[in-house]
C-alpha positions as CSV (number, residue, x, y, z in Angstrom):
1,X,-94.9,-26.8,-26.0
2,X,-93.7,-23.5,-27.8
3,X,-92.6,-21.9,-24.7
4,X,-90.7,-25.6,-23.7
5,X,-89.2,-25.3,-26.9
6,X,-88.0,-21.6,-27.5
7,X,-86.8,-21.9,-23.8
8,X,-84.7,-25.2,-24.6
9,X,-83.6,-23.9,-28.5
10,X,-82.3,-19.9,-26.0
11,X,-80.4,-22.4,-23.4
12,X,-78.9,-25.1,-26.3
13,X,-77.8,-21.8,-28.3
14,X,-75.8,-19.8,-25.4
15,X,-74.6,-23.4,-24.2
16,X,-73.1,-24.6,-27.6
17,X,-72.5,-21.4,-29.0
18,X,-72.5,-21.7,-32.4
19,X,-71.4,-18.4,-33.5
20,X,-68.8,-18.9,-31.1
21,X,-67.8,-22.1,-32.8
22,X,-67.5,-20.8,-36.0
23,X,-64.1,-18.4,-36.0
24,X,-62.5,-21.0,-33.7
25,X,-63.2,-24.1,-36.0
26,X,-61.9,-22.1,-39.0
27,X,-58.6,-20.6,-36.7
28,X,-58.3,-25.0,-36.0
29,X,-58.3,-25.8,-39.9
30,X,-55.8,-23.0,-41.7
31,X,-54.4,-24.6,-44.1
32,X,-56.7,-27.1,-45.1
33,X,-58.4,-27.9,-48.3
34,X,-62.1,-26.7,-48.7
35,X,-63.0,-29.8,-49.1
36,X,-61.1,-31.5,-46.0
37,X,-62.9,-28.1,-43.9
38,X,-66.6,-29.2,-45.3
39,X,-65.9,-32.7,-44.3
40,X,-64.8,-32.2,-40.7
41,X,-67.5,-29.5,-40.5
42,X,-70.2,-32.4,-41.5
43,X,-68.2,-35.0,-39.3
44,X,-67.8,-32.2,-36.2
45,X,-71.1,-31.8,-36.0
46,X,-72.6,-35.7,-36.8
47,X,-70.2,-36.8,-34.2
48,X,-71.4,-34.2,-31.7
49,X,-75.1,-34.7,-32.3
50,X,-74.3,-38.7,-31.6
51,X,-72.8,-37.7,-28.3
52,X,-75.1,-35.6,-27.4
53,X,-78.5,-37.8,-28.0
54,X,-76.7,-40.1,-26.2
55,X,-76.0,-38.4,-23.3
56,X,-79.8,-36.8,-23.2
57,X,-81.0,-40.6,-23.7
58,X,-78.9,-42.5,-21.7
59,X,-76.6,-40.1,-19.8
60,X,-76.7,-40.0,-16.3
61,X,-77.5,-44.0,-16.0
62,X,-73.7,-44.0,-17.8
63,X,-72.0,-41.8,-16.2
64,X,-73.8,-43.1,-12.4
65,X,-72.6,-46.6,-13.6
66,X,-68.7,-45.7,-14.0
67,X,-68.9,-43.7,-11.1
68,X,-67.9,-40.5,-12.9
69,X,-69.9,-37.2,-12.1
70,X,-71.0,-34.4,-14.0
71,X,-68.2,-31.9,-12.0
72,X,-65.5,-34.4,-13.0
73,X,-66.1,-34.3,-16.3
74,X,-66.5,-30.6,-16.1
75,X,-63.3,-30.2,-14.8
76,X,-61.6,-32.4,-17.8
77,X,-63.7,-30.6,-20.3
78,X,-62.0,-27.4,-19.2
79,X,-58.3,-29.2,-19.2
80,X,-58.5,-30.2,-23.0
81,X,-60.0,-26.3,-23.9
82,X,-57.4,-25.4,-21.8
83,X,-54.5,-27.3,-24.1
84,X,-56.0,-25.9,-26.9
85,X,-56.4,-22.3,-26.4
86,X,-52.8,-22.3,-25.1
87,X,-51.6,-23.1,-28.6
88,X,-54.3,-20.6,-30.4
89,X,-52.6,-18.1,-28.2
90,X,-48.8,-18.7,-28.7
91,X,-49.6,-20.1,-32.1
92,X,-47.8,-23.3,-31.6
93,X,-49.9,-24.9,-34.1
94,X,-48.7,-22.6,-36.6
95,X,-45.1,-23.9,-37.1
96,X,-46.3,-27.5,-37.5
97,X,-48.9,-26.4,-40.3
98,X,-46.1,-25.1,-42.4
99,X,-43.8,-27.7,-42.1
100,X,-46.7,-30.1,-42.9
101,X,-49.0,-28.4,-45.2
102,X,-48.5,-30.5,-48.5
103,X,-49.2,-33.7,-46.4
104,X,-52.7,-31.4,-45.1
105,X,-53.4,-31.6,-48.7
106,X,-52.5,-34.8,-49.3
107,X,-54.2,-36.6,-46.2
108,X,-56.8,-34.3,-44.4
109,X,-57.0,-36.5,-41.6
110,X,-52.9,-35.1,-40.3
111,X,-54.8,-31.9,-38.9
112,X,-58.7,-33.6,-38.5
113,X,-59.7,-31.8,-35.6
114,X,-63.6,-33.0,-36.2
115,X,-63.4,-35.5,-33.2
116,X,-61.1,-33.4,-30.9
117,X,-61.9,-30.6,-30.4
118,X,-64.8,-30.1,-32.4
119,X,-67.1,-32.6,-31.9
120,X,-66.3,-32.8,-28.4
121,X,-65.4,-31.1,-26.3
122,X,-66.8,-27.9,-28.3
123,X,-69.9,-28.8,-29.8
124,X,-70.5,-32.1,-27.2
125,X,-69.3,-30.2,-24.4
126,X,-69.5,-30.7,-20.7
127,X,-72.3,-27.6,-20.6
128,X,-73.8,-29.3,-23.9
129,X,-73.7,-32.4,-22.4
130,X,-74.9,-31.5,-19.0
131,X,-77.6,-29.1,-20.3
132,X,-79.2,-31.6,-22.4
133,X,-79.3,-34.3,-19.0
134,X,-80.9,-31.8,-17.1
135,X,-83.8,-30.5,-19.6
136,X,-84.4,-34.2,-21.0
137,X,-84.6,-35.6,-17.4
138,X,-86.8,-32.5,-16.2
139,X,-89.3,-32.9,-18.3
140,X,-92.3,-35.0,-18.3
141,X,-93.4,-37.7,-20.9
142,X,-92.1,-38.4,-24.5
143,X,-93.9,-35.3,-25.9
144,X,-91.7,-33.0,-23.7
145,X,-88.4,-35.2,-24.0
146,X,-89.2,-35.0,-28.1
147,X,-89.4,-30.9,-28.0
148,X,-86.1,-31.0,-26.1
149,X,-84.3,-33.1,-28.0
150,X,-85.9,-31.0,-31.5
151,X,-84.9,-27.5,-30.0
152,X,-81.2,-29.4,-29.7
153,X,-81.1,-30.6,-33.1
154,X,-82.3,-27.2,-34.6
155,X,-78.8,-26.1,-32.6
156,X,-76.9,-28.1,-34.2
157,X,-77.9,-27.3,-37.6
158,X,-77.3,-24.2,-37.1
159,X,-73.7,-25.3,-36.0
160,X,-73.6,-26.9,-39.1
161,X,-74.2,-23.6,-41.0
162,X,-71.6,-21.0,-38.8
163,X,-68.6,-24.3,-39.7
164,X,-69.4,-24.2,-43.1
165,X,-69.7,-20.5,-43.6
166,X,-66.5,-19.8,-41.2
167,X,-63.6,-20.2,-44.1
168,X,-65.3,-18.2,-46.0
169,X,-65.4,-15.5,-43.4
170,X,-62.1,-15.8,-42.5
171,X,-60.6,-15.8,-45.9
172,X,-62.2,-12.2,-46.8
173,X,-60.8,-11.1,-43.3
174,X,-57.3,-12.0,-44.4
175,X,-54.5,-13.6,-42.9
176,X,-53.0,-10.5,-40.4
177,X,-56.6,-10.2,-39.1
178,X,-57.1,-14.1,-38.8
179,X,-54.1,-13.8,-36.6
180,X,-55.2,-11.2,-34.3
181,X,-58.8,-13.0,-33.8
182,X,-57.2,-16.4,-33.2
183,X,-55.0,-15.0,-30.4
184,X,-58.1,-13.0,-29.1
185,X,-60.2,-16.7,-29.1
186,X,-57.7,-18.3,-28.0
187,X,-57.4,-15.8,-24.5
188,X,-61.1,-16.1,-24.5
189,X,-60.8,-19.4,-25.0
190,X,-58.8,-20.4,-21.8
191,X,-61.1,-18.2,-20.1
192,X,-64.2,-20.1,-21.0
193,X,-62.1,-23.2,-19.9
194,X,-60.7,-22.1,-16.9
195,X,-64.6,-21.2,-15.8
196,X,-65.3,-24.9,-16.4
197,X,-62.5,-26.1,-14.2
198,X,-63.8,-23.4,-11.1
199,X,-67.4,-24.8,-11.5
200,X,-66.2,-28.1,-11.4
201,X,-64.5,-27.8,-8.4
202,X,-66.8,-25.2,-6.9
203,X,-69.7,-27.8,-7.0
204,X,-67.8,-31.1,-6.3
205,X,-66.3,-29.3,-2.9
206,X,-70.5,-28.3,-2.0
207,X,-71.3,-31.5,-2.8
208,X,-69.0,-33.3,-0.5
């Protein structure tokens, strides 16, 4: 069971990335309150760890039943990064936080990105997602399903830690530097996406 588990916890923590996570999420939130960060940290990741439990549970029974496959929702996955890493790049996001930053502070919820992209697809991912399908179905019994689904969780809190720690981070870094790492993200960003579009369509056309 230790091996199942450090196996799972290695796979979950290249999949989700939570170091990875971190710098982005805070790049996502300049400008809001500390407070407004914690809570879509907490929400990000409570909303991510629904999905994903979920999708381990129940996933592949949903998706078979609305006819969607795991390449398709690969390949969406990788159109919303996509959308977003364009505006980390060419800071288009940047403009609209100035003209709107009192109302930020005033009403977190104008720039909650806890739901999208956050909790999904960043943290609930299509990898994420499809990663914890494949080791919750390949495994036998409820014992091996429970070390699965404990090696996820212990993921997630530990997504939990790098949100809450990002601002922080960031903040000492300083604002020139933020810049130049939130281009640099956003580049790799579009990368990471673009990968998830090729595999989408890379499997789906061996498939057929």
């Amino acid at each position: 069971m230790i091996e199942l588990f450090v196996s799972a916890f290695v796979t979950f923590f290249v999949v989700i990335d939570p170091p990875g996570c971190a710098p982005i999420f805070a790049s996502l939130t300049t400008g809001a309150s500390p407070d407004a960060r914690r809570q879509m940290a907490y929400r990000a990741v409570g909303v991510g760890t629904l999905i994903l439990l979920v999708f381990a549970l129940f996933g592949e029974a949903f998706l078979s039943a609305l006819g969607i496959s795991l390449d398709a929702f690969r390949i969406a996955g990788g159109i919303m990064l996509f959308l977003i890493a364009l505006d980390m790049v060419f800071e288009r996001r940047t403009q609209r936080r100035e003209d709107r930053a009192e109302k930020v502070m005033a009403d977190p919820e104008v720039e909650d990105v806890s739901i999208f992209p956050m909790a999904m697809p960043m943290i609930a991912g299509p990898g994420s997602i499809a990663t914890a399908m494949l080791l919750v179905s390949g495994t036998s019994g409820i014992a091996g399903g429970a070390v699965i689904l404990a090696a996820m969780l212990a993921n997630l809190a530990l997504m939990l830690v790098s949100l809450l720690a990002a601002g922080p981070i960031m903040r000492v870094l300083g604002t020139r530097i933020e810049a130049v790492v939130t281009r640099l993200l956003g580049v790799i960003l579009a990368a990471l996406a673009t990968q998830f579009v090729l595999d989408g369509i890379r499997a789906s056309m061996t498939a057929a």
